[in-house]
C-alpha positions as CSV (number, residue, x, y, z in Angstrom):
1,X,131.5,103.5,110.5
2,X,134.6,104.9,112.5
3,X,134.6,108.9,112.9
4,X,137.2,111.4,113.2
5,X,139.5,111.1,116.0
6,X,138.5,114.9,116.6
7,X,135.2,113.9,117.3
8,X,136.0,112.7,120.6
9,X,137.1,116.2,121.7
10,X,133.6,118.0,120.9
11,X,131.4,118.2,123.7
12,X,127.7,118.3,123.6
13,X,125.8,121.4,124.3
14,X,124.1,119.9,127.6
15,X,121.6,123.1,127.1
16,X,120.2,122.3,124.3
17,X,118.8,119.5,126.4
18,X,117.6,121.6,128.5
19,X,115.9,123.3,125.7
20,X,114.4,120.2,124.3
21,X,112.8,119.6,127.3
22,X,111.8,123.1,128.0
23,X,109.9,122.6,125.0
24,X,108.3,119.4,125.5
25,X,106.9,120.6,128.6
26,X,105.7,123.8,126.9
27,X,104.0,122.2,124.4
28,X,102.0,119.9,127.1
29,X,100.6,123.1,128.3
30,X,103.3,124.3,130.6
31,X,104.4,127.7,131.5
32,X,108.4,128.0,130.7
33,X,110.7,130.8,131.7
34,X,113.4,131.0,129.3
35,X,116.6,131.8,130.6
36,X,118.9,129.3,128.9
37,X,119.4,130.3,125.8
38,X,122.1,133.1,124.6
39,X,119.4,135.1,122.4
40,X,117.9,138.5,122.4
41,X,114.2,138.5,122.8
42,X,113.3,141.4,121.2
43,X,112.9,141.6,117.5
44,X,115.6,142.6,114.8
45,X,114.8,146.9,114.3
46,X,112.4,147.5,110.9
47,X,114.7,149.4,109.4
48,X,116.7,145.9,109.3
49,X,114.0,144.0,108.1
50,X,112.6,146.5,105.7
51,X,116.5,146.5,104.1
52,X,116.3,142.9,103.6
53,X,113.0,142.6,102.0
54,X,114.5,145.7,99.5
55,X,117.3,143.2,98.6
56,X,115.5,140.6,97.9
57,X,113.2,142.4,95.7
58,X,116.2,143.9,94.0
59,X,117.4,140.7,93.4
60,X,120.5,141.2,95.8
61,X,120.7,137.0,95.8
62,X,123.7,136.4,94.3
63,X,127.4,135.6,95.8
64,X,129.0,138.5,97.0
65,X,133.0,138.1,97.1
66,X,134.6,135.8,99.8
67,X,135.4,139.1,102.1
68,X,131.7,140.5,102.0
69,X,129.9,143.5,100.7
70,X,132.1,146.7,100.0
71,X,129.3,148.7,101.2
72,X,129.1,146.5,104.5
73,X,132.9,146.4,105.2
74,X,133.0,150.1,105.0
75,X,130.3,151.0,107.3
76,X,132.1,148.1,109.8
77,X,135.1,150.1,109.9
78,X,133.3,153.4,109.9
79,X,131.3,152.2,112.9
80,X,134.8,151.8,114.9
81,X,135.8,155.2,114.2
82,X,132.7,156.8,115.4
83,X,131.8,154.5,118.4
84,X,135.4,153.7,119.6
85,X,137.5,156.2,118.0
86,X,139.6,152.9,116.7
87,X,140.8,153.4,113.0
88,X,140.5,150.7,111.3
89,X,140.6,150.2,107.2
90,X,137.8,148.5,105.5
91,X,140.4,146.5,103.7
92,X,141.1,145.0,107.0
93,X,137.4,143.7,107.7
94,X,136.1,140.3,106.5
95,X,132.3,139.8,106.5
96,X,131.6,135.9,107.7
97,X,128.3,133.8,108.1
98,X,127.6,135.0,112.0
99,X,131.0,135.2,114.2
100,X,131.7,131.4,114.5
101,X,132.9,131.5,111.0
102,X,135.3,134.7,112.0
103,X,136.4,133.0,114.8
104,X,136.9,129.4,112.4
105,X,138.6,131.3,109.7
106,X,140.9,133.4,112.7
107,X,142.1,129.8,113.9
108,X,142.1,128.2,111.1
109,X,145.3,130.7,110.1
110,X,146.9,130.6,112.8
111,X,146.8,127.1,114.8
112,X,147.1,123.6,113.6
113,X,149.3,120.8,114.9
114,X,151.0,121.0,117.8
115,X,150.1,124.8,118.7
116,X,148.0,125.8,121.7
117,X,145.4,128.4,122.1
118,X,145.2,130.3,125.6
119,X,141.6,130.6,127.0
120,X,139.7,131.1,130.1
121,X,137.5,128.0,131.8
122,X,134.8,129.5,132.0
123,X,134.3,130.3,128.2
124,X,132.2,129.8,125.3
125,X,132.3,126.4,124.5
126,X,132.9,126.6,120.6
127,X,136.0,128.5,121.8
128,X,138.0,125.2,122.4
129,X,136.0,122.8,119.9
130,X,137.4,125.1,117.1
131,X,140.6,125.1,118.7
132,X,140.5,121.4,119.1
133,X,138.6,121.2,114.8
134,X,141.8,123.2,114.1
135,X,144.2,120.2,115.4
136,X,145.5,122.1,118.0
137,X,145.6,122.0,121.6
138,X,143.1,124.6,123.7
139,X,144.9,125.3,127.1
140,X,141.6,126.4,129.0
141,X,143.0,128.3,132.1
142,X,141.3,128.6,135.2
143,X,139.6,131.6,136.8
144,X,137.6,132.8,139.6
145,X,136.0,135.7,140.4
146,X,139.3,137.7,141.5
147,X,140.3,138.0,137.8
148,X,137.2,138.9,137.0
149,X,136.6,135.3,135.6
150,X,138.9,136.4,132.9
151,X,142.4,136.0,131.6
152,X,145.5,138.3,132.5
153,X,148.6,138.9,132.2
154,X,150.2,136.5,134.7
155,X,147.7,133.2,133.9
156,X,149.2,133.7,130.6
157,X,152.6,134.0,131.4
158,X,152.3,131.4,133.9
159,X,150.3,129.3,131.2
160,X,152.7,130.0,127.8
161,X,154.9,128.1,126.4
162,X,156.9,127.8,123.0
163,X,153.6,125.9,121.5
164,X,151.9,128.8,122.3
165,X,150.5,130.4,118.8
166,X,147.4,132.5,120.3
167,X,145.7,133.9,123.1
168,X,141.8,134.1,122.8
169,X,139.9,136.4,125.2
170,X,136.1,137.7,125.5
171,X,135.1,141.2,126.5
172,X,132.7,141.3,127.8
173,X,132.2,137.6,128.5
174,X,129.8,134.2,127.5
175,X,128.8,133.6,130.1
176,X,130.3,135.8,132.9
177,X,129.3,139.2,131.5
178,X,132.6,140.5,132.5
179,X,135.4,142.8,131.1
180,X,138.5,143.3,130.9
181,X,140.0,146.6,132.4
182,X,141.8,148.4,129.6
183,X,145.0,148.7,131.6
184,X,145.1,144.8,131.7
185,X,144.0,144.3,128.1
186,X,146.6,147.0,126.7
187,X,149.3,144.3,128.8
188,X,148.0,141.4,127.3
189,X,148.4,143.1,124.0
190,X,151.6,144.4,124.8
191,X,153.2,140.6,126.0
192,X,151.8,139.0,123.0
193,X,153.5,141.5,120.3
194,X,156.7,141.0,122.0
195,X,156.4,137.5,122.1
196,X,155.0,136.5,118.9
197,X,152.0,135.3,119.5
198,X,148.4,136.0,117.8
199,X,145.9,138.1,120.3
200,X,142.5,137.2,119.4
201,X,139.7,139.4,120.9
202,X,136.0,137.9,121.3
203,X,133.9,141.4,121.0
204,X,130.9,140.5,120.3
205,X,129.4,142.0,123.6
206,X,131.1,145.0,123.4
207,X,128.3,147.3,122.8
208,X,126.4,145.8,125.3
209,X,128.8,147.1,128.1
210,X,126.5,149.3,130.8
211,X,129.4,150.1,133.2
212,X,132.5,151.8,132.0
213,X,133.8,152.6,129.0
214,X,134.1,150.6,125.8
215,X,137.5,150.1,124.8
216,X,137.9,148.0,121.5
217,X,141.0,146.0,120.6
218,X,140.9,148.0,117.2
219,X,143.2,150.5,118.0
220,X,146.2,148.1,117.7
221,X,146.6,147.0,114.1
222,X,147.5,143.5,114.8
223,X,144.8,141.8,116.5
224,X,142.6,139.7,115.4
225,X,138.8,140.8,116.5
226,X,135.9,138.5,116.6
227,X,132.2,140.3,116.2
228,X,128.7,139.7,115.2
229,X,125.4,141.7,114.3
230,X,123.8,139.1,116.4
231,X,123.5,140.4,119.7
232,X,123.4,144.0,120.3
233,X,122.5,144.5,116.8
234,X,119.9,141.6,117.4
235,X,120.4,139.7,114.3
236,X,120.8,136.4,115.6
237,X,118.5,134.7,112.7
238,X,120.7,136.4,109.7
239,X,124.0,134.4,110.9
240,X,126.2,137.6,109.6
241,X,129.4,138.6,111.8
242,X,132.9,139.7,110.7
243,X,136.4,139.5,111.3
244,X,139.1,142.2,112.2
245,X,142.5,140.9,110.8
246,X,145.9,142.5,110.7
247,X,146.9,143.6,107.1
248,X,149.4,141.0,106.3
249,X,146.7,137.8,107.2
250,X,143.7,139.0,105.0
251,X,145.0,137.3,101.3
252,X,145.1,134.0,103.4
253,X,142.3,134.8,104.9
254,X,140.7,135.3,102.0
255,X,141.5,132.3,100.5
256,X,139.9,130.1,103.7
257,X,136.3,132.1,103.5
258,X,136.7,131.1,99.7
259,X,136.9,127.2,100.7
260,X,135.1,126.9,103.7
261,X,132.0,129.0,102.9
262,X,132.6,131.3,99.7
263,X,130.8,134.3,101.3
264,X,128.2,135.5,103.9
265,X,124.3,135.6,102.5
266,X,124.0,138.5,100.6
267,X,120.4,139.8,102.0
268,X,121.5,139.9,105.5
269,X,124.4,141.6,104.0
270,X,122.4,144.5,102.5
271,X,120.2,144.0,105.4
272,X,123.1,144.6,107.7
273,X,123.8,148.3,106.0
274,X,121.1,149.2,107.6
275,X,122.0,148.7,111.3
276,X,123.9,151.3,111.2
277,X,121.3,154.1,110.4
278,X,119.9,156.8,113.3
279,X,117.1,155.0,113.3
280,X,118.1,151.1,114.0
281,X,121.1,152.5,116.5
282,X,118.5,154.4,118.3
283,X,116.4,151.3,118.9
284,X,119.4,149.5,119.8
285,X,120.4,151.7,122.4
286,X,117.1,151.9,124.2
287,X,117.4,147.8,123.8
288,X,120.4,148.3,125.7
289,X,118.8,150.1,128.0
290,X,116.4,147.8,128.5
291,X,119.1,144.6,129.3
292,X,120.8,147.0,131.9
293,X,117.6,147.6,133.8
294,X,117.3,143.8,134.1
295,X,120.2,143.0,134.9
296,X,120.0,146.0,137.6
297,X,116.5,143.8,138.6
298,X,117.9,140.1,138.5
299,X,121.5,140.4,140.3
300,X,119.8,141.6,144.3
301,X,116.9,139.4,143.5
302,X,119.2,136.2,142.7
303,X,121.3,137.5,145.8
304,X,118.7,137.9,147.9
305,X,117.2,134.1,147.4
306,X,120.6,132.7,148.2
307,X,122.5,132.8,144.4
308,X,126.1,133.8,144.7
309,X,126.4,136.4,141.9
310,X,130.4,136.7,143.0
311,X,131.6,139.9,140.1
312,X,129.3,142.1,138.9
313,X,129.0,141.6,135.2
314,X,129.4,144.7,133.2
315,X,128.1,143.8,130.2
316,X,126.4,140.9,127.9
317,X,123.0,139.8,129.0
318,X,123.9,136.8,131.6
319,X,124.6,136.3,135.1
320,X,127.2,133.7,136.4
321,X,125.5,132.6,139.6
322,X,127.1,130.4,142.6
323,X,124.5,127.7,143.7
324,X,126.7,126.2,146.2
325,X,124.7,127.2,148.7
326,X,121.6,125.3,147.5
327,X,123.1,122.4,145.8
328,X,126.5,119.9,145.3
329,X,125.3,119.6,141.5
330,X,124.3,122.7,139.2
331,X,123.0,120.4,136.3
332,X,120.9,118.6,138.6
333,X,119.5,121.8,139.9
334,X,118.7,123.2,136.5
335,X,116.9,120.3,135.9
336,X,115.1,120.4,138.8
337,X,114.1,124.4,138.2
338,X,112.7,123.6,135.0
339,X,110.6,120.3,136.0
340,X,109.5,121.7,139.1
341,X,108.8,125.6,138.8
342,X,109.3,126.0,134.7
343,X,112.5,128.1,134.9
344,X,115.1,127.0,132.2
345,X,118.6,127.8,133.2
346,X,122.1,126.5,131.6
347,X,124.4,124.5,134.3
348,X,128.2,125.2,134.3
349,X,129.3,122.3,132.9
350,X,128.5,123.6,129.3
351,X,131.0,126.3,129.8
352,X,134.2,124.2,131.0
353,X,135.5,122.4,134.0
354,X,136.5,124.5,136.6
355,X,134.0,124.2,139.4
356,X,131.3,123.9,136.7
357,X,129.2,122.3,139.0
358,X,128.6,125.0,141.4
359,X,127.5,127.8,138.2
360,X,124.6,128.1,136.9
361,X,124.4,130.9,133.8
362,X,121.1,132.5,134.1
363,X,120.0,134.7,130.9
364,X,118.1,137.9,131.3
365,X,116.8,137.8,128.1
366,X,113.1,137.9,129.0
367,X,110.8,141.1,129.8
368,X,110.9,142.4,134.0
369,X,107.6,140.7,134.1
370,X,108.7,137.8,133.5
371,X,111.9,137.9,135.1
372,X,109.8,139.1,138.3
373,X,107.8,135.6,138.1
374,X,111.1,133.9,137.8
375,X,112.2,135.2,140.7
376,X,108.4,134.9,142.6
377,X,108.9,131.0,141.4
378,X,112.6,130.7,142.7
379,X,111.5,132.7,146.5
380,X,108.6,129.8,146.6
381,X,110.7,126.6,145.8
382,X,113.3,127.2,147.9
383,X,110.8,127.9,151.0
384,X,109.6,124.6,150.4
C-alpha cells in the first residue's frame, strides 16, 4: 500500500541502530559504554517519584484539560520569574506530552504549505521532520564553529525570504551544547518582530548552562518557547514538556492539543508539581554539577587523543567532536568504536548534512568512571 508523500522526507534515526546493536552485543556478554543516547543517567529525584505514586493513589487518572494542570502551569511560570526574572502569565503556558508535542503544536500554528522554517544544520533532527509533517519547507542553514554552530542574525537575513513564517533556534544546542550570546539572541528577536515572522526558541537545555548566564526568551511576550522536564529536571520516562505561546496564539493552540493529544498524563502532571520543591531543585543542581565536571573531564581528554572539540559547549550534556583527523567517515567510525572497544557514539549524519561525516556527538551521560574507561579504550585503539 502507497504511503504519504511526506514519508519520504523523514529520515531514520541512524542511532537507534547504533543502539540496537549496542544492545545485542551487551546482551552476549559485552561491556558497552553508552554515549549515544540523549538521556540523563541518573534517576528522576524522590520527591518526583513519591508525587506520582500520591496521584495515583489519589486517583489523579483522569483527563486534565487540553492546556494542562492549573496547578502545573502556575508553578511553570512561577519558575521563570524566580530563575530568569522573565514574567510570564500562566495563561500563556501549555502543558504537552514531553516537548515534541510543544514543538508539534508550535508548527502546527504557524507553518503549513508553502512556508519555511529557519534552522541550523546541525540540529535536532525532529526539528525539520515536523517542519516537513507540517507541509512546509525546513531551510536547514549551515554552520560551523565560528557562529558557534548556531544561527544569527545575518544567516537569517541572508537565508529569509517572503515564505519565511518562523525561525527555530536551540539554546543551548542538540547536539553542539552551545548558546547563543544574549546580544545576538535579543537581534534575532528584534529582526523577526519587525518582519513578521514567528521566533521559536528550543530551551530545553537551558538550565543546564555551566558557563554564563541564563538568558530565557521569556522576557519578550511574543515568542514561542519550547521546554521539557526531561532533562535537567530528569524526567525523560514521564514524556511531560510545555509550551510558551504569545497571548493571541493560545485559543488555537488550544484547540490543536484538543485534536492531536487531548492533554498531557495527568500523574506526571501532579508528579511534575513537585520538581519544583527545595528539595528536587537541590538535587538537580548538584546533578548539574555533576554533568559540568564531566564535561570539564571529557573535552582535554577527547582533545588530547586527537578529537577536534572545535567550540566549547556551554551547556547540554554532549560534545560535537571533529574526527577528521582519524577518519573520512564518522558513521563508519562509530561503528567501528562500538564493535571494536564497546564505546557507542552517534555519527553526524543523524543531525543534518553539513559535513556530517566528519562529527561525531559524544554524550557524557555516564559516571567519570566510566567515562575515564572510555577514554582508556579510545588512547588504546587508536595506538594500535
Amino acid at each position: 500500500m502507497k504511503t504519504a508523500a511526506r514519508m519520504d522526507g523523514i529520515a531514520p534515526f541512524h542511532v537507534m541502530d547504533i543502539l540496537a546493536r549496542a544492545q545485542m552485543l551487551q546482551a552476549a556478554g559485552r561491556d558497552i559504554i553508552h554515549l549515544e543516547i540523549g538521556e540523563p543517567d541518573f534517576a528522576t529525584p524522590q520527591p518526583i517519584i513519591e508525587a506520582g505514586i500520591a496521584a495515583l493513589r489519589a486517583g489523579h487518572t483522569h483527563y486534565t484539560g487540553a492546556l494542562g494542570l492549573p496547578a502545573l502551569r502556575e508553578a511553570i511560570a512561577g519558575f521563570y520569574d524566580t530563575r530568569w526574572q522573565a514574567t510570564v502569565a500562566p495563561s500563556r503556558v501549555l502543558v504537552t506530552p514531553g516537548a515534541s508535542g510543544a514543538l508539534l503544536l508550535a508548527l502546527g500554528l504557524l507553518a503549513g504549505p508553502g512556508d519555511d522554517v529557519l534552522m541550523a544544520d546541525p540540529g535536532y533532527p525532529c526539528n525539520r521532520h515536523f517542519a516537513q509533517f507540517c507541509d512546509a519547507r525546513a531551510i536547514t542553514i549551515p554552520v560551523d564553529a565560528d557562529s558557534g554552530f548556531q544561527l544569527t542574525l545575518q544567516h537569517i537575513e541572508r537565508h529569509a525570504t517572503p515564505a519565511t513564517r518562523a525561525v527555530l533556534i536551540a539554546s543551548p544546542s542538540n547536539p553542539t551544547g552551545t548558546a547563543i550570546p544574549a546580544a545576538e539572541l535579543a537581534r534575532i528577536h528584534d529582526w523577526c518582530s519587525a518582519h513578521g515572522v514567528a521566533l521559536i526558541v528550543d530551551e530545553i537545555y537551558l538550565a543546564l548552562t555551566y558557563d554564563g548566564d541564563e538568558h530565557s526568551a521569556a522576557r519578550w511576550d511574543d515568542v514561542f518557547i519550547v521546554n521539557s522536564f526531561s532533562k535537567y529536571f530528569l524526567m525523560t520516562g514521564w514524556r511531560l514538556g510545555w509550551l510558551v505561546a504569545p497571548a493571541w496564539a493560545m485559543e488555537g493552540l488550544e484547540r490543536l492539543a484538543q485534536n492531536l493529544f487531548l492533554a498531557a498524563s495527568t500523574p506526571a502532571q501532579h508528579a511534575a508539581l513537585a520538581a519544583f520543591s527545595n528539595a528536587s531543585l537541590n538535587e538537580l543542581e548538584s546533578r548539574k554539577a555533576e554533568l559540568h565536571a564531566r564535561r570539564d573531564y571529557l573535552m582535554p581528554a577527547l582533545r588530547a587523543c586527537g578529537f577536534g572539540i572545535l567550540v566549547q559547549p556551554q551547556g547540554a550534556f554532549y560534545l560535537y567532536a571533529d574526527c577528521r583527523t582519524l577518519t573520512e567517515d564518522s558513521f563508519i567510525l562509530a561503528q567501528t568504536l562500538l564493535e571494536t572497544i564497546g564505546v557507542a557514539t552517534t555519527p553526524g549524519l543523524d543531525f543534518g548534512q553539513h559535513h556530517a561525516q566528519r562529527y561525531l556527538r559524544i554524550a557524557y551521560t555516564q559516571p567519570l568512571p566510566r567515562l575515564k574507561e572510555a577514554i582508556a579504550r579510545l588512547e588504546d585503539f587508536l595506538a594500535r
